[in-house]
Structures are given as structure tokens and as C-alpha cells.
Residue frames as a rotation matrix with the C-alpha (Angstrom) as fourth column:
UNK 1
-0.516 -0.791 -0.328 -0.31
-0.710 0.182 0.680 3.32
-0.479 0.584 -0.656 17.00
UNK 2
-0.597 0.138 0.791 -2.74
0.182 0.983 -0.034 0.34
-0.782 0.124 -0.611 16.45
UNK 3
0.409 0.855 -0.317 -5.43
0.181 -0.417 -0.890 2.57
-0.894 0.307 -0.326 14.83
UNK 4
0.363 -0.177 -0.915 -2.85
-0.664 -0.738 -0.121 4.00
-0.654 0.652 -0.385 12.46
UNK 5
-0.746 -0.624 -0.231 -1.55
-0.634 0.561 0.532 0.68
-0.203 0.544 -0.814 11.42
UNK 6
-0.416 0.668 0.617 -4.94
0.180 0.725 -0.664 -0.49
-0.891 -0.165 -0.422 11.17
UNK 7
0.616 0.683 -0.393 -5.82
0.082 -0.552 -0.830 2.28
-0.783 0.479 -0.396 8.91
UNK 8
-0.301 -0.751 -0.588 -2.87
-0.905 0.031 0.423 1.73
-0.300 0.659 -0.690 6.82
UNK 9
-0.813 -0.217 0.540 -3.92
-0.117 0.970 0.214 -1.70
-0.570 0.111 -0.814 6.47
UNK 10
0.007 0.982 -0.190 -7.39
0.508 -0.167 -0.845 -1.09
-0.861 -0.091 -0.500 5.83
UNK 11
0.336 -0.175 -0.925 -5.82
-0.772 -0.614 -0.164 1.84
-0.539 0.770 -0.342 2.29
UNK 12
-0.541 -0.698 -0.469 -3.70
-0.790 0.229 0.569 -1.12
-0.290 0.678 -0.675 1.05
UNK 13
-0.438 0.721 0.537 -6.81
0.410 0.691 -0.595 -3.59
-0.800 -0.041 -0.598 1.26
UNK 14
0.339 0.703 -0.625 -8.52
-0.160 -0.611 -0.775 -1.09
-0.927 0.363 -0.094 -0.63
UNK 15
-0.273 -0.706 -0.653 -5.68
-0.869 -0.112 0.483 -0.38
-0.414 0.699 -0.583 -3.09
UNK 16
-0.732 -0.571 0.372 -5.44
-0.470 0.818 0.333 -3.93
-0.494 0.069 -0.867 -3.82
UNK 17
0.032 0.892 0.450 -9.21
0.582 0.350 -0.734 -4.81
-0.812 0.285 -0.509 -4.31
UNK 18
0.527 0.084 -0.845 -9.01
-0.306 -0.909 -0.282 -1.74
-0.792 0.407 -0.454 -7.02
UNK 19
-0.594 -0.783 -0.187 -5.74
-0.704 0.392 0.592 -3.16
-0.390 0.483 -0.784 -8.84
UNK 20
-0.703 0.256 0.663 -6.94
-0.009 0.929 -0.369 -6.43
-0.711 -0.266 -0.651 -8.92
UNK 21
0.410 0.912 0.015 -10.37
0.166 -0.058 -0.984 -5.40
-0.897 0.406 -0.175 -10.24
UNK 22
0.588 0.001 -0.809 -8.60
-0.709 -0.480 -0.516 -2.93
-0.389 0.877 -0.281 -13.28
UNK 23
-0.405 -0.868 -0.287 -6.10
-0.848 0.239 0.473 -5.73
-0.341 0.435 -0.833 -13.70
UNK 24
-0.454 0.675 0.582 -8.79
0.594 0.716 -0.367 -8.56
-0.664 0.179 -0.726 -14.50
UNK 25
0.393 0.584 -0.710 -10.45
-0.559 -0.462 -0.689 -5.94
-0.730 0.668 0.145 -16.73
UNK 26
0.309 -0.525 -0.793 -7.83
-0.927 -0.353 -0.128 -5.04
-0.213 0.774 -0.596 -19.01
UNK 27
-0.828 -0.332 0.452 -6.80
-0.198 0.927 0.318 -9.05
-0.525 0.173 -0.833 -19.10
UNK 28
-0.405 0.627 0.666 -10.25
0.784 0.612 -0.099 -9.66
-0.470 0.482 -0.739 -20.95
UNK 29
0.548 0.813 -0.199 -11.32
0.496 -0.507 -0.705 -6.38
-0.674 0.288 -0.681 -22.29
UNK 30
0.328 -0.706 0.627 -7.81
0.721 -0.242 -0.649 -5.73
0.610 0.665 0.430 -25.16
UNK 31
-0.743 -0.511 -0.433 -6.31
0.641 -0.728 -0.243 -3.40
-0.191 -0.458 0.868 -22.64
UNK 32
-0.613 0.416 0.671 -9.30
0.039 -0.833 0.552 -1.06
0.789 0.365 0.494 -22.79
UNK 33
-0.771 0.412 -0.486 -10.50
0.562 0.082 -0.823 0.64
-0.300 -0.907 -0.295 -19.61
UNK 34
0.229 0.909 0.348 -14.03
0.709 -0.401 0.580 1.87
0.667 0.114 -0.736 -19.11
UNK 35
0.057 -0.224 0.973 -14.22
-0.547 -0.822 -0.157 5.26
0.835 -0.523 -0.170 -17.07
UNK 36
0.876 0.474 0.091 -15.20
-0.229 0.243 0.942 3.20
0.425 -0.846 0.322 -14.04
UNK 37
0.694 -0.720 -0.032 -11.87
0.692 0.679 -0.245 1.67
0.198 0.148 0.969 -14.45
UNK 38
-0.228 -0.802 0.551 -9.71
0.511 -0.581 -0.634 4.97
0.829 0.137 0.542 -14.84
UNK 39
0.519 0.685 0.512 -11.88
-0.461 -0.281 0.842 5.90
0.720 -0.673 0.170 -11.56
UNK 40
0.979 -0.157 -0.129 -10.64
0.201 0.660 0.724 3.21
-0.029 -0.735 0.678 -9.57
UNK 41
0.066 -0.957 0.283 -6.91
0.944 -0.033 -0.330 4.24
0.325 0.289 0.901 -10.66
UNK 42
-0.198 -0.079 0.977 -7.37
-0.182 -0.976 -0.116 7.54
0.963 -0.201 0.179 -9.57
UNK 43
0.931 0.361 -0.057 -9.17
-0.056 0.295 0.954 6.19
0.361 -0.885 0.295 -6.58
UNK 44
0.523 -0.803 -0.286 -5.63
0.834 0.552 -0.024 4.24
0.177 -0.226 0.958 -5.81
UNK 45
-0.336 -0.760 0.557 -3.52
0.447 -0.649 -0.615 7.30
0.829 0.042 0.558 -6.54
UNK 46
-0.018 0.279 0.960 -5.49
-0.546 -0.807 0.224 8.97
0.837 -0.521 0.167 -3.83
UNK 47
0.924 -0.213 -0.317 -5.39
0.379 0.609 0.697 5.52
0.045 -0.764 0.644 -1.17
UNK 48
0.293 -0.956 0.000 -1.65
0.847 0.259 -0.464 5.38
0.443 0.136 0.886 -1.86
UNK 49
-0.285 -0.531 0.798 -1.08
-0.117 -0.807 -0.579 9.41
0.951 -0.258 0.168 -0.70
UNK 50
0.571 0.633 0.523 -3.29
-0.609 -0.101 0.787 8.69
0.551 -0.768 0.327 2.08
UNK 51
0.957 -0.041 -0.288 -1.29
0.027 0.998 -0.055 5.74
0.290 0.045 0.956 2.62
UNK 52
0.180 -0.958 0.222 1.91
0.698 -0.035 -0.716 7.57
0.694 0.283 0.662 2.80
UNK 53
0.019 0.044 0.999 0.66
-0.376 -0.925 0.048 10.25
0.926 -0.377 -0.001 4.89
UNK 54
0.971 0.239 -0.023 -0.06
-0.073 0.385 0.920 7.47
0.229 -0.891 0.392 7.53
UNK 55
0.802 -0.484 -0.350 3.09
0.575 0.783 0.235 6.04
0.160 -0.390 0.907 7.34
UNK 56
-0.224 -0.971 0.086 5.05
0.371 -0.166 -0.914 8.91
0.901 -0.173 0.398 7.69
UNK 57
0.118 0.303 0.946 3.04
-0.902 -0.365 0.230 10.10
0.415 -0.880 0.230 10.83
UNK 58
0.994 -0.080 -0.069 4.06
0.104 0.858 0.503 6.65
0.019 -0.507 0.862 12.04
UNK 59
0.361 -0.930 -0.070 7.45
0.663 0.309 -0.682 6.87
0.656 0.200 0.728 11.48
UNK 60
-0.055 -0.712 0.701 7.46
-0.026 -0.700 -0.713 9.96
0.998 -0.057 0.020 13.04
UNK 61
0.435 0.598 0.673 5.80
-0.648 -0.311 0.695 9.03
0.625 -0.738 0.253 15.91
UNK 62
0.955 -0.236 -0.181 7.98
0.288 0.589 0.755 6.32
-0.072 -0.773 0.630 16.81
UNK 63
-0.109 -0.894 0.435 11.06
0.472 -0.431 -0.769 8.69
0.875 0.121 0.469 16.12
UNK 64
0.035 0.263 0.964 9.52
-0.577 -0.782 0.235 10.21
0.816 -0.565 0.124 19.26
UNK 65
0.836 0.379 0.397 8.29
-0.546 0.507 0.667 7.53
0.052 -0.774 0.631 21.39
UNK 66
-0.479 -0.874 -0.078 11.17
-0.721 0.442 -0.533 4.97
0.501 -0.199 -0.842 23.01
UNK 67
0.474 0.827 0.303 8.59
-0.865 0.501 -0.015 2.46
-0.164 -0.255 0.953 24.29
UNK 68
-0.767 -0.456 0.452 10.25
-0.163 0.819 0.550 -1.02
-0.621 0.348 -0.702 23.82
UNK 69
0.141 0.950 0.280 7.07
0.186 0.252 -0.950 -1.69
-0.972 0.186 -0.141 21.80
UNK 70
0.896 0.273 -0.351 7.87
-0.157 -0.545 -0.824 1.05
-0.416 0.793 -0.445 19.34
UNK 71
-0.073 -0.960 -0.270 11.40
-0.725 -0.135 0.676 0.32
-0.685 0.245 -0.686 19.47
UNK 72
-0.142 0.134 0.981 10.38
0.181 0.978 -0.108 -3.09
-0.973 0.163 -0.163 18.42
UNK 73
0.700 0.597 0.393 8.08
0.539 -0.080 -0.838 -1.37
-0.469 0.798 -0.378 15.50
UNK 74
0.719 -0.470 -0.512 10.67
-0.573 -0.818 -0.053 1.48
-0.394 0.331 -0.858 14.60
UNK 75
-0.553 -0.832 -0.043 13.33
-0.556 0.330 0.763 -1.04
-0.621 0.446 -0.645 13.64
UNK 76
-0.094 0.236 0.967 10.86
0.672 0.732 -0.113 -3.18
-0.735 0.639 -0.227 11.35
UNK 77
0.934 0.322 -0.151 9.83
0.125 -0.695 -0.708 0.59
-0.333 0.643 -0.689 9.84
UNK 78
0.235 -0.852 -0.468 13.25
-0.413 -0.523 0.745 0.68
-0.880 0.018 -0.475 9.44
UNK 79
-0.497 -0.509 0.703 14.34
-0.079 0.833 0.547 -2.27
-0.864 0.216 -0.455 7.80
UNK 80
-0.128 0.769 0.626 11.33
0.766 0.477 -0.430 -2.55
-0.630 0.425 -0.650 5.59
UNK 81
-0.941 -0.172 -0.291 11.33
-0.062 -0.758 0.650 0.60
-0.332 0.630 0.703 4.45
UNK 82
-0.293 0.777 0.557 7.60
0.749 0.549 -0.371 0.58
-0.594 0.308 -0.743 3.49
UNK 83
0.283 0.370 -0.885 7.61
-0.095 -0.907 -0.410 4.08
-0.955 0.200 -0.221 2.09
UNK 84
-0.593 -0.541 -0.597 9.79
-0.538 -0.285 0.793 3.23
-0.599 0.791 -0.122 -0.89
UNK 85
-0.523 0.627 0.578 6.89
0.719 0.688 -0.095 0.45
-0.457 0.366 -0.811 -1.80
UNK 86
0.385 0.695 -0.608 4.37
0.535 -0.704 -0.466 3.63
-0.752 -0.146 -0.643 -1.69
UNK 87
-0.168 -0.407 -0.898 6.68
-0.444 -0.782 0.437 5.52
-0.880 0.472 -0.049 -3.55
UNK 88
-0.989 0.002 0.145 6.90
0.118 0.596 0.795 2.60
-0.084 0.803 -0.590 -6.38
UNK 89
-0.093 0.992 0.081 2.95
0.894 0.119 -0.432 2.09
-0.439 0.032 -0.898 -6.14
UNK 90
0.553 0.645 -0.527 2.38
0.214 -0.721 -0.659 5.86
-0.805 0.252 -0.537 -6.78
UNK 91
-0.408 -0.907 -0.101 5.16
-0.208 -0.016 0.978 5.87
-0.889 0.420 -0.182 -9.76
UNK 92
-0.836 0.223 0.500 3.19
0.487 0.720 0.493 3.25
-0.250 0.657 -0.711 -11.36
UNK 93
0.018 0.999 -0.031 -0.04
0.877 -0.031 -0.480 4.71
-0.480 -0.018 -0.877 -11.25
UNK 94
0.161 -0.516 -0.841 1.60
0.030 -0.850 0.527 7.82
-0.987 -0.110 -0.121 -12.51
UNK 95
-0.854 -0.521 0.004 3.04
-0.297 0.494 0.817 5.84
-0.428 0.697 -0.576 -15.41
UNK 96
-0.719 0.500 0.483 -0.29
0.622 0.773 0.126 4.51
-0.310 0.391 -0.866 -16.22
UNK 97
0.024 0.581 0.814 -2.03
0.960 0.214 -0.181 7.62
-0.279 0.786 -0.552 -16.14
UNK 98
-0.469 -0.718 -0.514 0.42
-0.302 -0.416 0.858 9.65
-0.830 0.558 -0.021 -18.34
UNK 99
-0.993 -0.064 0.100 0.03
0.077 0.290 0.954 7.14
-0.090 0.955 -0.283 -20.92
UNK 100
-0.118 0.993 0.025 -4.45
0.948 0.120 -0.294 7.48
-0.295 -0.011 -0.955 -20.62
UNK 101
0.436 0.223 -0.872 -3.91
0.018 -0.971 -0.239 11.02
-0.900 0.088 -0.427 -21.12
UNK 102
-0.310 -0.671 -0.674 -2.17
-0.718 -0.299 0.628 10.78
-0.623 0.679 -0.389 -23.86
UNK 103
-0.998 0.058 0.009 -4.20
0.042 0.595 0.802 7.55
0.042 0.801 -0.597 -25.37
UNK 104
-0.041 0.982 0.185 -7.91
-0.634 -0.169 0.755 7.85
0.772 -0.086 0.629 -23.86
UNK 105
0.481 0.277 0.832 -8.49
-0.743 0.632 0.219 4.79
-0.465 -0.724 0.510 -22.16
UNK 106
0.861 -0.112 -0.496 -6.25
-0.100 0.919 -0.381 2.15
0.499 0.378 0.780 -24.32
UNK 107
0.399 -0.585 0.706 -3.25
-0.564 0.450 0.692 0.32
-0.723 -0.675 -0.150 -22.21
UNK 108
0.275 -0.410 -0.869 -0.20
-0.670 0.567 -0.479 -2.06
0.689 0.715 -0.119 -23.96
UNK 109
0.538 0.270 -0.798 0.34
0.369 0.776 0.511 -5.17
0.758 -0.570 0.318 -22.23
UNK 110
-0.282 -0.777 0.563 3.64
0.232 -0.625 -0.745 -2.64
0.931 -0.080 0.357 -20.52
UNK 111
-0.553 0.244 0.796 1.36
-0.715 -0.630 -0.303 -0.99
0.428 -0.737 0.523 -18.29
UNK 112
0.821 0.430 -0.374 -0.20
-0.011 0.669 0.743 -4.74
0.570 -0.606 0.554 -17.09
UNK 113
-0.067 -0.847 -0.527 3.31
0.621 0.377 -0.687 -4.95
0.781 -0.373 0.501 -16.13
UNK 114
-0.732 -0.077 0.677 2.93
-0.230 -0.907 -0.352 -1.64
0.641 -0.414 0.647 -13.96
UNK 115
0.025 0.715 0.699 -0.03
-0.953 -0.195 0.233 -2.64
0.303 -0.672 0.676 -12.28
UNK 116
0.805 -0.034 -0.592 1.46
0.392 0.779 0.488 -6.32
0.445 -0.626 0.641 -11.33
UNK 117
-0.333 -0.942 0.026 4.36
0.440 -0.180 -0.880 -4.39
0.834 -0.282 0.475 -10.18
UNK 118
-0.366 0.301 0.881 1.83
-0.817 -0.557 -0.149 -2.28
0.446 -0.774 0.450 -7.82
UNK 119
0.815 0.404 -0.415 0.12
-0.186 0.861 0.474 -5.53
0.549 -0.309 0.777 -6.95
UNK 120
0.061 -0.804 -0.591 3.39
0.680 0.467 -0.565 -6.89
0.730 -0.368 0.576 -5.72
UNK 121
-0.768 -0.591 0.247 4.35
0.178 -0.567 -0.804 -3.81
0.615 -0.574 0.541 -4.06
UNK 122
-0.068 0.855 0.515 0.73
-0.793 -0.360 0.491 -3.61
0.605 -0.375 0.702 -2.15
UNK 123
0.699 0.324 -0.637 1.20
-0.221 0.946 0.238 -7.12
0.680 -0.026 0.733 -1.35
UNK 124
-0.377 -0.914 -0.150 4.69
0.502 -0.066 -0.862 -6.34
0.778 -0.401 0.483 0.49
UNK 125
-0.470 0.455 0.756 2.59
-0.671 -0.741 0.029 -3.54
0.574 -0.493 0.654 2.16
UNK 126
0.392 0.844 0.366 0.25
-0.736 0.050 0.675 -5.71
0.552 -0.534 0.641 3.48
UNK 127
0.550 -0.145 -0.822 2.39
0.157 0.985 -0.069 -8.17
0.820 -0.092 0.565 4.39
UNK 128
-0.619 -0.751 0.229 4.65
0.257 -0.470 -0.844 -5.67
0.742 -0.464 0.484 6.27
UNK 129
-0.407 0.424 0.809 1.56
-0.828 -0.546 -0.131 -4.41
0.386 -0.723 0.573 8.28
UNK 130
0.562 0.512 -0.650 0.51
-0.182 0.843 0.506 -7.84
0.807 -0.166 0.567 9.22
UNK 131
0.232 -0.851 -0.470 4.07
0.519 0.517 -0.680 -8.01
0.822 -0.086 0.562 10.67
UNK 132
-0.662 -0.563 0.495 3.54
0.069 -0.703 -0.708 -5.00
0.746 -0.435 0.504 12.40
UNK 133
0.543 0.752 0.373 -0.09
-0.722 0.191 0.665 -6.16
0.429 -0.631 0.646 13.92
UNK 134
0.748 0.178 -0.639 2.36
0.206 0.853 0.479 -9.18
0.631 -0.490 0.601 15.70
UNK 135
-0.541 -0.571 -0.617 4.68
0.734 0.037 -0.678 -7.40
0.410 -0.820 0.399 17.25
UNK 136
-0.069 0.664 0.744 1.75
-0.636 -0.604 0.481 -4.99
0.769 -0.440 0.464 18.31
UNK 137
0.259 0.774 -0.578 0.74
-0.409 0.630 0.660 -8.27
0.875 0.066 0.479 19.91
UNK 138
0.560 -0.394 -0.729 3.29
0.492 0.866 -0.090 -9.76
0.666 -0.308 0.679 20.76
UNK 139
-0.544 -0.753 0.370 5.09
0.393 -0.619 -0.680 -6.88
0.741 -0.225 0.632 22.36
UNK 140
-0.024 0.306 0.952 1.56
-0.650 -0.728 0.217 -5.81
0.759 -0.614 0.216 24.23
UNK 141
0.922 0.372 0.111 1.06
-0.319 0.565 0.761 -9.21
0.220 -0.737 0.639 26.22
UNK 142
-0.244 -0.963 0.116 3.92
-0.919 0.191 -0.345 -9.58
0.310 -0.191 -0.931 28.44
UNK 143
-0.251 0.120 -0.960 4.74
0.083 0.991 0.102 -13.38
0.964 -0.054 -0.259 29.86
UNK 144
-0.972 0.233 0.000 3.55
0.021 0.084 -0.996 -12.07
-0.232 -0.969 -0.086 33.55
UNK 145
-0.639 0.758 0.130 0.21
-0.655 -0.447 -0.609 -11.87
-0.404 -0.474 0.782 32.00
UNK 146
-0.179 0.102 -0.979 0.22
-0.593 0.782 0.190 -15.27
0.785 0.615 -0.079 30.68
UNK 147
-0.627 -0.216 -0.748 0.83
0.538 0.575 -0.617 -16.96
0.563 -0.789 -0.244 34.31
């Protein structure tokens, strides 16, 4: 379970550094990406499935397992919902390139909005899998192995 929530952590790290990068472009370059740029967006679209693929093989795996551990994790996957982030993330990116196919490589300020909206929603992600690396933690060291 750690590996996969590492490696989930490890896509949205990515994502992010990617975003980030095209979203500092297009803030100094009139909304005009360079291929490298529409690269890295594609790049994302392909983290993000990857990204989804983890997290439902997590989900399902603690639909299986009954571990207090997982129970522990299975109700934060619950709550959190982290798929519907994913879902938003790949929406956006979707949304952004629609409109590249259809302009070349020019962006309106709209689609900055779209890619702080994936920011945000990457930023939930990562914050959720932090959450899910302490009750890894906290859930593997019991208090008999403190004393």
C-alpha cells in the first residue's frame, strides 16, 4: 500500500512541477505556448491517467483488505474522494487542449483559470496523500512499540 501511495505521490509531484512550469509561461509569454509547453500538458494528461489508475487499484485494494490500517485509509479514500480531483484535473487539461487544437498554441486568460483550477486540485491531491503517508505511520507503530 505504501509503494502505491508513494507512487501516487511521486505523479502529482510531477503533475504539479509541469502546471506550474506552463502556468509561469503563459503569465509572461501573452498566453502563447511553445511546443515544449503543449508537451508538458500532454505529459500531465498522461500523469493524471496514471494517477487514477493508482488510485483506483487502491481503493480497490482496501475494498478487500479489513486491516485496521486500511480501514483507517479506506475511510479517508472515502471521505476525500480523491478521484473526483483526478477527474477535475483531467477535465481541465481536456479543456485546454480542445481549445490548442482548435487555436495552435494561443490560450485566453480562461484557460489560466483551468490550469489554477488543476493546480488547486493537484494541491488537494498532494495534500490528501500526505494525509495518507500519517496514518500509514501512525497506524504502523503501535504504542507497545514505543515502551
Amino acid at each position: 500500500m505504501f509503494n502505491k501511495i508513494n507512487q501516487l505521490d511521486l505523479y502529482i509531484n510531477e503533475a504539479k512541477e509541469n502546471i506550474e512550469d506552463v502556468i509561469s509561461f503563459l503569465e509572461i509569454s501573452d498566453m502563447v505556448l511553445t511546443d515544449e509547453h503543449i508537451s508538458m500538458l500532454e505529459e500531465c494528461r498522461v500523469i493524471i491517467d496514471k494517477a487514477q489508475e493508482i488510485t483506483c487499484s487502491i481503493i480497490e485494494e482496501l475494498d478487500t483488505d479489513s486491516t485496521d490500517m486500511n480501514k483507517s485509509l479506506k475511510t479517508a479514500f472515502k471521505e476525500a474522494m480523491p478521484e473526483t480531483d483526478i477527474e477535475a484535473c483531467r477535465l481541465n487539461i481536456q479543456r485546454i487542449e480542445n481549445a490548442l487544437n482548435i487555436t495552435g498554441n494561443v490560450l485566453t486568460s480562461r484557460y489560466l483559470d483551468y490550469l489554477s483550477d488543476i493546480q488547486l486540485s493537484l494541491n488537494d491531491l498532494s495534500a490528501f496523500v500526505h494525509d495518507c503517508f500519517i496514518k500509514l505511520h501512525s497506524e504502523s507503530v503501535k504504542p507497545s512499540d514505543i515502551f
